[in-house]
C-alpha positions as CSV (number, residue, x, y, z in Angstrom):
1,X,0.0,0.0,0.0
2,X,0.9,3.4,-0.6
3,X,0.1,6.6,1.5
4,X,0.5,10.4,-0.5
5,X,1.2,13.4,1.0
6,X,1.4,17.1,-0.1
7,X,3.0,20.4,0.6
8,X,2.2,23.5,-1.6
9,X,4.6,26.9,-1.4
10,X,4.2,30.7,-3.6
11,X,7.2,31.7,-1.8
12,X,9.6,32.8,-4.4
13,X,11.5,35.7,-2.2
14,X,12.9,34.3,0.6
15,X,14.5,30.4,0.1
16,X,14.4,29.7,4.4
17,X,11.2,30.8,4.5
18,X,10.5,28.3,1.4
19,X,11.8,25.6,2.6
20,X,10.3,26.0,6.3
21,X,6.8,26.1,5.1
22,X,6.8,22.9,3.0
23,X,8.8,21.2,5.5
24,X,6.2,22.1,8.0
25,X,3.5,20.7,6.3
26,X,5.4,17.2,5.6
27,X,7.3,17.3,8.5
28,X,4.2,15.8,10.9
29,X,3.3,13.5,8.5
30,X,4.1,9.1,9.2
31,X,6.6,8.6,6.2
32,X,7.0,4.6,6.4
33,X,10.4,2.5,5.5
34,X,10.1,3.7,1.6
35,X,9.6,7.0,-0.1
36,X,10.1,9.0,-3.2
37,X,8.7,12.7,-3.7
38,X,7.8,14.2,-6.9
39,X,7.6,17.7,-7.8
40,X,5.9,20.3,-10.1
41,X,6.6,24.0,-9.7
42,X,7.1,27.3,-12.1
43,X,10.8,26.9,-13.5
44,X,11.9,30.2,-10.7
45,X,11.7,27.7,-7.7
46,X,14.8,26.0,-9.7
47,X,16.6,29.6,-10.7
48,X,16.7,30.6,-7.0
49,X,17.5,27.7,-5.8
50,X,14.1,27.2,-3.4
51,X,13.8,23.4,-5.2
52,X,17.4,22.3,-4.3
53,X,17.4,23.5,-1.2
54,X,14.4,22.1,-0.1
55,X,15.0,18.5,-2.0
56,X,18.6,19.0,0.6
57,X,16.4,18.4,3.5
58,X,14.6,15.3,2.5
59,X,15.7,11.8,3.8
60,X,14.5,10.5,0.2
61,X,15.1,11.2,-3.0
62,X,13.2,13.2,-5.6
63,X,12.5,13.8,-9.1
64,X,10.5,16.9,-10.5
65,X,9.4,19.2,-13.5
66,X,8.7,22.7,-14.5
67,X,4.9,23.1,-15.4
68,X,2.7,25.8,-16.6
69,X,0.3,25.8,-13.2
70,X,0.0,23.2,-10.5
71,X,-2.2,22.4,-7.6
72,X,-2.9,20.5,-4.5
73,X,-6.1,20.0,-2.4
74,X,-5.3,23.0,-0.7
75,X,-3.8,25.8,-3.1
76,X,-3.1,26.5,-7.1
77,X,-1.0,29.1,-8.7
78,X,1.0,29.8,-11.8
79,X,3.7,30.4,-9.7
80,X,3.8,28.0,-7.4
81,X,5.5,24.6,-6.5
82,X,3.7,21.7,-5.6
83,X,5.0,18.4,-3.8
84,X,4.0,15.3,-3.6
85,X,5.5,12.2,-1.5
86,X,4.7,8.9,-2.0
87,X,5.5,6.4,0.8
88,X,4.8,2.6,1.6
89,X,6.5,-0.6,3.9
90,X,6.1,-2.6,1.2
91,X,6.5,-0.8,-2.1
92,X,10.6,0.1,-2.9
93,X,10.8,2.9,-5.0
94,X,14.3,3.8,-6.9
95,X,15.2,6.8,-9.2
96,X,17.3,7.9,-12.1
97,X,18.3,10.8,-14.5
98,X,19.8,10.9,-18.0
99,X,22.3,13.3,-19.2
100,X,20.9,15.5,-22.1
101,X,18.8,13.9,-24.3
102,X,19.0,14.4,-28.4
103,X,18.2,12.3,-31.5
104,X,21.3,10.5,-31.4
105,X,21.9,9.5,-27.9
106,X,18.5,8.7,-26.2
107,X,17.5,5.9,-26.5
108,X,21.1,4.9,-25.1
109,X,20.8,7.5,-22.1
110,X,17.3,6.3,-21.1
111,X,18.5,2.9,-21.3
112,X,21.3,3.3,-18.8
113,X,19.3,5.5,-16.6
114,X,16.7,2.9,-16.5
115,X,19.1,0.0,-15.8
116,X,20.6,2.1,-12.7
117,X,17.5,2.4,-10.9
118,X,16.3,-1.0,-11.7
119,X,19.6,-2.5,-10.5
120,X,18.2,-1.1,-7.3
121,X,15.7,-3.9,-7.4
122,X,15.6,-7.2,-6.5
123,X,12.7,-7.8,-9.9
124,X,11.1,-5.1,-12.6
125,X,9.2,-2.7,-11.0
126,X,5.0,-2.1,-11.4
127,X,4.9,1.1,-11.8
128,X,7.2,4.1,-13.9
129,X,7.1,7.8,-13.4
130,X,8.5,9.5,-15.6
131,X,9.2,13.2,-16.7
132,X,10.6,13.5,-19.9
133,X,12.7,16.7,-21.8
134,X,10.5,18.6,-24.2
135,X,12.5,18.5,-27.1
136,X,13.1,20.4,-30.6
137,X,14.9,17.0,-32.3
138,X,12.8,14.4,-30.4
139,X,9.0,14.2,-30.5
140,X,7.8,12.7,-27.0
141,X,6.3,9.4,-28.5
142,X,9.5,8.2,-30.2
143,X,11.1,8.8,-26.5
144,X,8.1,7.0,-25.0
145,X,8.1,4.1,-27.7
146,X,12.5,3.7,-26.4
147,X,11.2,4.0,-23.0
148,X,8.4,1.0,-23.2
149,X,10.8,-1.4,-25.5
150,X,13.6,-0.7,-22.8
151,X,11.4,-1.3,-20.0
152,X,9.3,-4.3,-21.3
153,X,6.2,-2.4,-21.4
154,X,5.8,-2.0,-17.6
155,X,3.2,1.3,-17.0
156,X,5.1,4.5,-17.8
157,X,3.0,7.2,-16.5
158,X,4.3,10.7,-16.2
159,X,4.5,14.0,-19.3
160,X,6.7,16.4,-20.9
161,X,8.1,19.7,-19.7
162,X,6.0,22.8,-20.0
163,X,6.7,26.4,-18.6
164,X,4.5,29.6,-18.2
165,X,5.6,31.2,-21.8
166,X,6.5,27.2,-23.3
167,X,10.0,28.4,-23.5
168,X,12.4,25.1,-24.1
169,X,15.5,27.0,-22.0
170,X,13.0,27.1,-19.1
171,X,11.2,23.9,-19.3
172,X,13.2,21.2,-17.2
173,X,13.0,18.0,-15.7
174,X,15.6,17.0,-12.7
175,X,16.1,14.6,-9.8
176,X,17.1,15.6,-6.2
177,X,21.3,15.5,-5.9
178,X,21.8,16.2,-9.4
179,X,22.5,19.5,-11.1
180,X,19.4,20.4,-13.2
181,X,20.7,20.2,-17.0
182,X,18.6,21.4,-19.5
183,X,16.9,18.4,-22.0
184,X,17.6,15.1,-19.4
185,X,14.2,12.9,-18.5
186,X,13.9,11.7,-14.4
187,X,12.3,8.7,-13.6
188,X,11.3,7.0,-10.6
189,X,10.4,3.5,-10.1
190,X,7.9,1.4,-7.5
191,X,8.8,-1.8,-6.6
192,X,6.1,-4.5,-5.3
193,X,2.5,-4.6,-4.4
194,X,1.6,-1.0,-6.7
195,X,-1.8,-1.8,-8.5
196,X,-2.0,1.9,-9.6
197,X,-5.5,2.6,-11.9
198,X,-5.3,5.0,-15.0
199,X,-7.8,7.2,-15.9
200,X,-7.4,9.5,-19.6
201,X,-9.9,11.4,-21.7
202,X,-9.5,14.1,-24.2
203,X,-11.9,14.9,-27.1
204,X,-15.8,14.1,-26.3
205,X,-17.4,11.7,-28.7
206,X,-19.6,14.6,-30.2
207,X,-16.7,17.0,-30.7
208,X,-14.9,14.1,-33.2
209,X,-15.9,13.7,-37.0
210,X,-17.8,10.1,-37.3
211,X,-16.1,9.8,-40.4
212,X,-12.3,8.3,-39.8
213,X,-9.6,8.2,-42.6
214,X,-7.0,5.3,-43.0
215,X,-3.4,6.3,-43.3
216,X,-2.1,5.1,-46.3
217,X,1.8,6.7,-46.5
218,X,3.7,7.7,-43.4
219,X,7.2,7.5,-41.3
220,X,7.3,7.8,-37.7
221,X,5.2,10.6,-36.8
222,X,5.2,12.3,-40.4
223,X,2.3,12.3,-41.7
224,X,2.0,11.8,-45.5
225,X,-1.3,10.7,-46.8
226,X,-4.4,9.6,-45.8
227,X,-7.1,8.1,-48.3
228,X,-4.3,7.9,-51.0
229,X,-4.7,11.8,-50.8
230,X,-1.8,14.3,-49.2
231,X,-2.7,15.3,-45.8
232,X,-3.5,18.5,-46.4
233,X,-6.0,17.7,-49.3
234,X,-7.8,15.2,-47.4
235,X,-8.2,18.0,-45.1
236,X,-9.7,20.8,-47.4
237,X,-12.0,17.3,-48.7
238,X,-13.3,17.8,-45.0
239,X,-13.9,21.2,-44.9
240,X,-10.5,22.2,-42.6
241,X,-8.0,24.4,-44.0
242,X,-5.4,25.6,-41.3
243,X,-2.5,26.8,-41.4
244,X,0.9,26.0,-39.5
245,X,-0.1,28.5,-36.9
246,X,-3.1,27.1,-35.5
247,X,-2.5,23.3,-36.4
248,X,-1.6,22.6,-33.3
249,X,-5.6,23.4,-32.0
250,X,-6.4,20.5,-34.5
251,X,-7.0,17.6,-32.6
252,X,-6.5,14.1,-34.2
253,X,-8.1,11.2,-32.8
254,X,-6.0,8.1,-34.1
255,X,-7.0,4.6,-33.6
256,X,-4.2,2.3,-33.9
257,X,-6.2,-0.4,-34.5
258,X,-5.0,-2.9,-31.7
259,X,-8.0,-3.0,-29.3
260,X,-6.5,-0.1,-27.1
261,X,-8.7,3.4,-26.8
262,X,-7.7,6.1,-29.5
263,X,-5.4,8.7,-28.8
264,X,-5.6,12.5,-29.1
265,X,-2.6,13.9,-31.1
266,X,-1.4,17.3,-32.2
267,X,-0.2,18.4,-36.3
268,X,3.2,20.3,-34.6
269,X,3.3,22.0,-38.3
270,X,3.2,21.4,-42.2
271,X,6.6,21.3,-43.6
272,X,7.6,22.1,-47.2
273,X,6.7,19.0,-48.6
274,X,3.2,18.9,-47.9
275,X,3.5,16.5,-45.2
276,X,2.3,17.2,-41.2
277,X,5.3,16.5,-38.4
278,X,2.9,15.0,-36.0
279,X,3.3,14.4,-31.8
280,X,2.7,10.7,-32.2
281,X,2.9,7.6,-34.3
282,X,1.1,7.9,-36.8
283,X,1.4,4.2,-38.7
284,X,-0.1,3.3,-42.6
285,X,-3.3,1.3,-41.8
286,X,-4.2,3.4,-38.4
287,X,-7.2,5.7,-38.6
288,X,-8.0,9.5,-37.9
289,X,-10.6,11.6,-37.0
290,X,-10.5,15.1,-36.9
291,X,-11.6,16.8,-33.5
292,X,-12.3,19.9,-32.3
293,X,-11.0,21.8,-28.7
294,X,-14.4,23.4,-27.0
295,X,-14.6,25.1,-23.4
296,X,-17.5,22.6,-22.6
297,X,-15.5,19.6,-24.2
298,X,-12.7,20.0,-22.1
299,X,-15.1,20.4,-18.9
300,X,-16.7,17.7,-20.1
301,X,-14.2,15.0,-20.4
302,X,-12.6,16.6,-16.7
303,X,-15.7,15.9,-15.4
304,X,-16.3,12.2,-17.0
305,X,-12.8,11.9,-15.6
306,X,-13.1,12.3,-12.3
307,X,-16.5,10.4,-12.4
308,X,-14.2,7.6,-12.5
309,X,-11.6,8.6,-10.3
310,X,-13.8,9.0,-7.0
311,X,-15.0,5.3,-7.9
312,X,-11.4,4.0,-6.7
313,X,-10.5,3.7,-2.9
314,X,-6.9,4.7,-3.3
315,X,-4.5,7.1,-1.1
316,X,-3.2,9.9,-3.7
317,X,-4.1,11.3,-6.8
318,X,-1.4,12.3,-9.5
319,X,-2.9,14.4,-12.5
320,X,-1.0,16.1,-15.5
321,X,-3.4,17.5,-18.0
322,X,-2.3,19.4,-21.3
323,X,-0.9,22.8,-20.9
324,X,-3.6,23.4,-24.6
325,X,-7.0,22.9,-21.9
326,X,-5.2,25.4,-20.0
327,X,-4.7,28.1,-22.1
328,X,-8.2,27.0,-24.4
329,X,-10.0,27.5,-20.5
330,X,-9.1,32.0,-21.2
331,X,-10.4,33.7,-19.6
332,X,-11.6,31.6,-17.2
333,X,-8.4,29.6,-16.8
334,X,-9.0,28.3,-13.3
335,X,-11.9,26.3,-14.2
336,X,-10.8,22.6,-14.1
337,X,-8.6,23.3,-11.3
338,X,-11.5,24.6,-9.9
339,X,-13.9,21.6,-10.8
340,X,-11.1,19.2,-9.8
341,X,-10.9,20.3,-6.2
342,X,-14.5,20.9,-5.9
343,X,-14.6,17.2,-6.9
344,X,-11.8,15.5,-5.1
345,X,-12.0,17.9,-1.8
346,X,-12.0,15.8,1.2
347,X,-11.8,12.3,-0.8
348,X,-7.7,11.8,-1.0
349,X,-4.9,14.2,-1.4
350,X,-3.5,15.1,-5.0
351,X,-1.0,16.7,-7.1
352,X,-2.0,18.0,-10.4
353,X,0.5,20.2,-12.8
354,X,-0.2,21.3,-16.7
355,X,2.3,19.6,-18.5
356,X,3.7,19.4,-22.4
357,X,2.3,15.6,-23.2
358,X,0.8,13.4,-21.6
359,X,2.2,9.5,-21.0
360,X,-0.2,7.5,-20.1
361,X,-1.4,3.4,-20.3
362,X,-4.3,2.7,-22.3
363,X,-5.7,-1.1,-21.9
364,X,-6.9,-3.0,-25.4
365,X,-9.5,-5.4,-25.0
366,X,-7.6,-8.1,-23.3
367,X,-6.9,-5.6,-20.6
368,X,-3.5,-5.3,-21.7
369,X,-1.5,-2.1,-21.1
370,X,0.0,0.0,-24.0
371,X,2.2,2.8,-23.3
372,X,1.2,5.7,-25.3
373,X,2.0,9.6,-25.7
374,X,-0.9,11.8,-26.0
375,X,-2.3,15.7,-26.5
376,X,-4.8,17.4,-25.5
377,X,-6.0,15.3,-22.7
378,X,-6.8,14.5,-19.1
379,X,-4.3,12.4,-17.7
380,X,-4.2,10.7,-14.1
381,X,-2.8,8.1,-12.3
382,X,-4.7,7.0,-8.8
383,X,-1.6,5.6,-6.4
């Protein structure tokens, strides 16, 4: 069993004062034999050193990541840094850092950062955390499809760095003892009995075309054609002509076909050649279907979501939405975080940060887990 406890700080000013106030609300708490924290804050907490220092005075270790706002059952802010630790008898938990990440070396570096904490093990571990690098070279599904072949498809839960203004130099990911280096992925493993439940939604079935395309020339995540037609054809057939400005509010919903639930994924632009750079996988014989980003959709599927959250009688809640519900949400901004703790209050404690991606498990039919990336949607993970 695991027990989850938070600790919420604004203070950016004054790094004692910091540090004394989160301490103060984890130090009564009964940490057991095994712990890890985790950490979401605005990328200043790192520049003045509030994060480090604080991390300095836990007996444990922790890994974090910058996010555009974040939350706990008692507070939310933009600028804010929210903590989260999980702790358990049973459950070991173990954690790891790469160097810098790029499209020559990762798959390498995750694979050695993943074999250090596992060799802290005595088997493979149930559960993965993970906060991975937001990249210019390397789209977040190719490092999630590394991370589930080098892992051997154990749950990888976790998202990509965001920041306030979505700047690269200011979006980090980091692990307690380590100097924070721009573009490296933290991870954190649990060890034992973790039977954590998944919950993701993103576009509501009436805000997604009924009709669904079949991809008929891709590579990776470059999209090529779909319907024998160029992407961007088979779009005007539709009735959508965007540009590379605003193709990233074009949701895609692609089913790959296996028995697991579709996934929402972003166009990240058009390139010369008429093809579409895409945020996922997009393979020949998958379908798509065009969505669209709504106020009430993304209320919606937040709501749906933590219809089945409350259902589960677990000790800590773990959520990282897309940074795009966020920013869609203006003016009113505030309004999931709002419906999530209006929800949630009372029920268990919770940590919840807007982050670049989302990586989360999505069961097929046979109840088996596939680790996928996604956009756009409402991602949790009930410890």
């Amino acid at each position: 069993m695991i027990s989850m406890y938070t600790a919420y700080t604004r203070e950016l000013d004054n790094i004692d004062k910091a540090v004394e106030e989160l301490l103060g609300q984890i130090g009564p708490v009964a940490l057991k034999k095994n712990s890890v924290g985790l950490l979401n804050c605005h990328s200043d907490f790192l520049e003045e050193g509030i994060a480090e220092a604080f991390c300095k005075k836990l007996p444990f270790d922790v890994i974090g990541m910058t996010t555009m706002a974040t939350a706990d059952q008692t507070r939310f802010d933009t600028y804010g840094l929210c903590f989260a630790v999980l702790t358990s008898d049973e459950v070991i938990f173990t954690t790891a850092a790469t160097g810098p990440l790029d499209a020559d070396n990762y798959k390498e570096e995750i694979g050695e950062a993943y074999a250090r904490a596992r060799g802290k093990l005595p088997g493979d571990p149930a559960l993965v955390i993970a906060y991975f690098p937001t990249l210019r070279d390397v789209g977040g599904a190719s490092m999630v499809t590394a991370f589930d072949e080098i892992c051997g498809s154990v749950p990888i839960w976790g998202g990509l760095t965001a920041g306030v203004d979505m700047r690269y130099s200011q979006s980090l990911a980091f692990r307690h003892g380590e100097r924070v280096i721009p573009n490296t992925l933290a991870l954190a493993l649990a060890y034992g009995p973790v039977e954590p439940e998944f919950v993701v939604m993103s576009i509501p079935e009436q805000n997604i075309r009924e009709s669904k395309g079949v991809i008929t020339a891709s590579d990776g995540c470059v999209l090529r054609e779909v319907n024998g037609r160029p992407i961007s054809d088979y779009l005007e057939d539709i009735g959508i002509t965007i540009g590379s400005e605003d193709s990233v509010t074009l949701p895609l919903m692609v089913d790959y076909r296996d028995g697991s639930s579709p996934v929402a994924l972003s166009i990240v632009i058009f390139r010369e050649d008429g093809s579409a750079l895409c945020s996922g996988e997009m393979p020949e014989g998958a379908t798509i279907a065009p969505g669209t980003i709504t106020q009430e959709g993304i209320l919606g599927t937040t709501g749906k979501s933590l219809e089945s959250i409350v259902q589960y009688k677990k000790n800590g809640l773990l959520m990282l939405p897309c940074v795009t519900r966020y920013t869609m949400l203006a003016p009113n901004q505030t309004d999931e975080i709002n419906l999530v703790a209006s929800t949630i209050a009372g029920r268990m404690p919770y940590m919840m940060g807007y982050c670049g991606g989302e990586v989360c498990p999505v069961r097929d039919k046979n109840g088996k887990y596939h680790n996928r990336f996604h956009n756009y949607t409402f991602s949790a993970c009930i410890v």
